[in-house]
Each structure stands twice: as C-alpha cells, then as structure tokens.
C-alpha positions in Angstrom: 190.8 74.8 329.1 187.6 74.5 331.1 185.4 72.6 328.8 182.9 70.2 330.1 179.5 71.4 331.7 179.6 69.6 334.8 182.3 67.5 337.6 182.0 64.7 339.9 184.7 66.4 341.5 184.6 69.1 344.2 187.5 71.7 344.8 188.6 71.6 348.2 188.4 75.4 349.9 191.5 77.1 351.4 191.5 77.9 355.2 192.1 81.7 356.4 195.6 80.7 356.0 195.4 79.7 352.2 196.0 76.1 353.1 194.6 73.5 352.2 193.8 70.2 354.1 194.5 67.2 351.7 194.1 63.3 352.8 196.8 60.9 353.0 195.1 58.9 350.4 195.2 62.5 347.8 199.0 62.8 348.6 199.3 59.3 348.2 197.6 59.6 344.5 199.8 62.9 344.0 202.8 60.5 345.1 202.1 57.8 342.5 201.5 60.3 340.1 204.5 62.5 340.1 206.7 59.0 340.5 204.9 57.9 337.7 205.5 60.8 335.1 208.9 62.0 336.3 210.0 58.3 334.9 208.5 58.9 331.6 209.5 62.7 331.0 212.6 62.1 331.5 214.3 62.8 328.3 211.1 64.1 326.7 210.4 67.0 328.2 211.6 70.1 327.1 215.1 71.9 328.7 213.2 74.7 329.9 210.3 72.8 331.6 212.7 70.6 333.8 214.8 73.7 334.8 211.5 75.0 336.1 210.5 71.8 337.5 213.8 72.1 339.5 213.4 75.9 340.0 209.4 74.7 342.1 211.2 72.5 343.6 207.2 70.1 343.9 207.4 67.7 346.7 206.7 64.1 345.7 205.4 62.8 348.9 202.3 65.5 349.2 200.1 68.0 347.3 201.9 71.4 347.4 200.3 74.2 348.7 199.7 77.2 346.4 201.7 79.3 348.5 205.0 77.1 348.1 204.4 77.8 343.9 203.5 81.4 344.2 206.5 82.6 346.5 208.8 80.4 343.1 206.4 81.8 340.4 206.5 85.5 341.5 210.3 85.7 342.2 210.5 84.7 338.3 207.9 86.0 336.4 205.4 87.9 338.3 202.6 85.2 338.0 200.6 83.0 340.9 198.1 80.3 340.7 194.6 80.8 342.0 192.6 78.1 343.5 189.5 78.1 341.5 186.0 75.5 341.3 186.3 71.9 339.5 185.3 73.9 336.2 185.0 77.7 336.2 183.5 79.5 332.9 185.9 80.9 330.2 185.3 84.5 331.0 186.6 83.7 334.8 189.6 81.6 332.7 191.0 84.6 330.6 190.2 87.3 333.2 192.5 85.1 335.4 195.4 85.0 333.2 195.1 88.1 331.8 196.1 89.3 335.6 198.5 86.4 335.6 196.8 84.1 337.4 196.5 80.5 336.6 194.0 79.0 337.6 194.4 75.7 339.3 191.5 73.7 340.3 192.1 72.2 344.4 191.0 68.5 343.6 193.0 65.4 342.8 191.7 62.7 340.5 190.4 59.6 342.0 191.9 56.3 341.5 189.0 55.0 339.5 190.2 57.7 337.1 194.3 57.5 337.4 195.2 57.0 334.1 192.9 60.1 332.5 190.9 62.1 333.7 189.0 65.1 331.3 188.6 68.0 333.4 192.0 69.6 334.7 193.0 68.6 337.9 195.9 70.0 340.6 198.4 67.7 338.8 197.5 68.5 335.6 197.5 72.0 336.3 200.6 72.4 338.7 203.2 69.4 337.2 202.2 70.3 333.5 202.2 74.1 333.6 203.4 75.8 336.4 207.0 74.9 335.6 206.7 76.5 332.3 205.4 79.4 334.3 208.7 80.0 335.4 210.2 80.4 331.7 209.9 84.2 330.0 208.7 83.3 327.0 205.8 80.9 328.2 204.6 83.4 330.6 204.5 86.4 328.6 202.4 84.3 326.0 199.8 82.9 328.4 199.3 86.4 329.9 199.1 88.1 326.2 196.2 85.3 325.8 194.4 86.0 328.5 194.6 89.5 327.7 193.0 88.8 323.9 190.8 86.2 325.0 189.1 88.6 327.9 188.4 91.0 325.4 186.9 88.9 322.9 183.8 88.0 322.1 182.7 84.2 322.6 183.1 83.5 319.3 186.6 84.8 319.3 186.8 82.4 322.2 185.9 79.4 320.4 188.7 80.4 317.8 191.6 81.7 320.3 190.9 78.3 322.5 192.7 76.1 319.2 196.2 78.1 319.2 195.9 77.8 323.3 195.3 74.1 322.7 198.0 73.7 320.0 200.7 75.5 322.2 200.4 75.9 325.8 198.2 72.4 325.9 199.8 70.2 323.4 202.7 71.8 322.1 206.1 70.6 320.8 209.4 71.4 320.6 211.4 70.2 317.3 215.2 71.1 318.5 218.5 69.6 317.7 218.4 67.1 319.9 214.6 66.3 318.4 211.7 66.7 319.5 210.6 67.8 323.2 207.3 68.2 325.0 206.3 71.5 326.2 202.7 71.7 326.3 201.1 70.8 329.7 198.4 68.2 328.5 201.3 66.2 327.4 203.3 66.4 329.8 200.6 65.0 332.6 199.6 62.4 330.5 201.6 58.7 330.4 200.3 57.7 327.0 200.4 61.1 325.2 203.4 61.4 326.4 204.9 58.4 324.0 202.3 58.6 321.9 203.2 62.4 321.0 207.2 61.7 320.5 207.5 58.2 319.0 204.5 57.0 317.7 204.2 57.1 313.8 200.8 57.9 313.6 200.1 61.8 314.6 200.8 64.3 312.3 203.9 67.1 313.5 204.4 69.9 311.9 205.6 73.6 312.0 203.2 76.2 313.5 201.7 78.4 311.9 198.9 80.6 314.2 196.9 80.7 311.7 196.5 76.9 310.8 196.3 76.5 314.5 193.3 78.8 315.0 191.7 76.2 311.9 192.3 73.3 313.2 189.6 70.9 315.0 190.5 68.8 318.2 188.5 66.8 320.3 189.8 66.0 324.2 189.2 62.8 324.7 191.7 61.1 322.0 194.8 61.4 321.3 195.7 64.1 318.9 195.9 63.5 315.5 198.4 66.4 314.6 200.8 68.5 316.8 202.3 71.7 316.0 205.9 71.9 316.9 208.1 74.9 317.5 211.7 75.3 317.1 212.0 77.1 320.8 209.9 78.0 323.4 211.1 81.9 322.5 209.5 81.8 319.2 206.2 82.6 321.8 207.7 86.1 322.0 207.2 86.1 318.1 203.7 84.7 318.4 202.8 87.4 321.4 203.6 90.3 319.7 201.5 89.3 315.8 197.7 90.8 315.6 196.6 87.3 316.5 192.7 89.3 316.8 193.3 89.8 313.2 194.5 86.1 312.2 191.3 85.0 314.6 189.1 87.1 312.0 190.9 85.6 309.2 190.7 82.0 310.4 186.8 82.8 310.6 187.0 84.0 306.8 188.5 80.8 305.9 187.0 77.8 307.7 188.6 75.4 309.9 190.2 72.8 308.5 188.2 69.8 307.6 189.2 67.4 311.2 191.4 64.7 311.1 189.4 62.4 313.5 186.1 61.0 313.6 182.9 63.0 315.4 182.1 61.9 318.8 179.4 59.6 319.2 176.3 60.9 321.2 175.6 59.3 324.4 172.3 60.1 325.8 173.2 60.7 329.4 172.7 63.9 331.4 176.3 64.1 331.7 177.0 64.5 327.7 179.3 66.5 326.5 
C-alpha cells in the first residue's frame, strides 16, 4: 500500500513504446536482488507463487519491461501492471485494481537502501506480487478489493487497508508441509522472510477477516502477528463474504489494542 507522504525516489517514464530505459547499474541492483531472494525463498515460498514465478518467466540479469508481464498476466487472469509515480494516492490505488491493474511504481531502490526500503519499489512490486497475479484465487481477491475499497469512503479505507496488509502483503500459508509465504512484502524481504517462518517470536494464527480489519501494524518492523491461511483458494471464500459489513463491524468494535510499541516522533519534514 501507498503510505508515506513523500519519496526520494522518481519513477522513470515509459517511451511511446512503453519501454523503459534502465541503467546498467539498476539492472545490476535488480540482478543482486532477485539472486539474492530466489536463494532464500526457496522452500518458503508458497507452491502457487513459484509456479507463477516460472509461469513470468523474470529475467535475472535486467529489469523486465511491463510489457514482458502483461502479455504472461493477461493470458492467465486478465490483469496487467501499470506504471504509476513513486507514491500515488489510495483512490488512484483501488481504482487501479478494481480495473485489474496493479500498480507498479518504475524505480529501483538504491544501494544505500538494499536491504529495505519503505515505499514499494519495481521489485517489490513485480518479484512479490505479480507471480501471485497469475493464480485464480489471488487475483479474483485483489480485484474484489479494489472494487470495495474504490467505493468506500476513506475511513472504510483505513479499515479495508489491515485485511489487504494481513493477506496480499504479509500473508501465510499453514499447509501440510507447514507453513509457506504468500504475501508479497514477505516475499521481497531477506529478513522477513526467516523472520516470518522460523523465528519464535511473531504471533501466527488462523484468519479471521474480521480480526484482520482490527488489527494494528506499523511498516517499518517486523510484524508481530501473521495471519495464516490453509490455501490460497480460501481467498475465493474471503471474496465472496459482505467484507463492507465486517468493515462496519470492526469499526463497532475497536481495533485491537497493538502488539508493538508507537513510533517515536522525529521532527523532520520527512515524518511519517
């Protein structure tokens, strides 16, 4: 989700063509990257997101153009990514994916910033999702999201933006061989990655959307509880409840009291 208020970071504009011209020294961050995470997922990632991963066939050595995932993403599920600015504001976010577009901001993180980086970037946003992207299930959800969330009103937003961050960003899988990684901000992230599967520290337990749509998180730590589901088709289930109503309901109820400490305030223009 598009969160913070401003970026050092620029999105690179497509030519007439669509295509965009990246440096060596991007492709060689893209390189490192991919290398990097591909070694770690391994195992850990979900069935379904490494048959897509296979399926988009990414090259390692360069950034892929848009047009290489869109020709994969609309032979399988109908969807394409959109290049979009470095942060875009949420009504621009669901009106995208409620036409089943994802967005996918056209920069790449900077080696200062390697290891994390806040705002989404084109890895985060093309090796975490779009292979999910491919799968049914994980599409119909995302576009039934957009759908609700384009609708709704910004408080709504606020509400619908936990279950998107429970699922599609930081979701689980508990499945007989154990638990798998299926949510995108996991996946593009080294230390969540081992963090979410074998530390003992983080909470995991079964979704609920309700609990989900109460529950606090904060973006900058690692997350103190995940939600798991059993498969990725149990989004089906979750796609067809009256999740407007359960939003209402969550608002009746409270969140949850948070399972982390506040943020500190940092007096700088670029807080938070």
């Amino acid at each position: 989700m598009k969160a913070k208020k401003h970026s050092q970071y620029v999105s690179k504009e497509p030519d007439a063509n669509g295509h965009i011209a990246w440096s060596d020294e991007e492709n060689s961050i893209w390189h490192n990257l991919v290398a990097r995470q591909l070694n770690i997922i391994t195992g850990k990632a979900c069935d379904e997101y490494m048959a897509g991963y296979e399926l988009l066939n990414l090259p390692h050595n360069r950034i892929p153009q848009l047009a290489e995932i869109n020709t994969v993403l609309a032979a399988t599920t109908g969807w394409q990514v959109a290049p979009v600015p470095a942060l875009i504001p949420f009504d621009e976010f669901f009106r995208l994916l409620a036409n089943k577009q994802f967005p996918v901001a056209t920069f790449i993180r900077s080696r200062e910033e390697f290891d994390y980086l806040q705002e989404p970037d084109i890895f985060h946003e093309v090796f975490g999702h779009c292979p999910l992207l491919t799968n049914p299930a994980f599409a119909h959800f995302t576009h039934q999201y957009g759908r609700l969330g384009y609708a709704a009103t910004p408080k709504e937003r606020v509400y619908l933006a936990r279950l998107y961050w429970f699922t599609v960003e930081f979701g689980l899988l508990d499945t007989a061989q154990g638990l798998r990684i299926y949510g995108g901000g996991i996946l593009s992230s080294p230390g969540e990655t081992l963090y979410a599967l074998e530390s003992d520290t983080p909470e995991r337990v079964p979704l609920t959307p309700l609990d989900a749509l109460r529950t606090p998180y904060r973006i900058d730590i690692m997350q103190p509880i995940y939600y798991t589901l059993k498969s990725v088709n149990q989004l089906f289930e979750i796609s067809d409840m009256d999740i407007m109503a359960l939003v209402h309901e969550a608002m009746e109820l409270g969140l949850f009291e948070p399972k982390f400490q506040p943020k500190e305030k940092v007096a700088t223009e670029s807080t938070m």
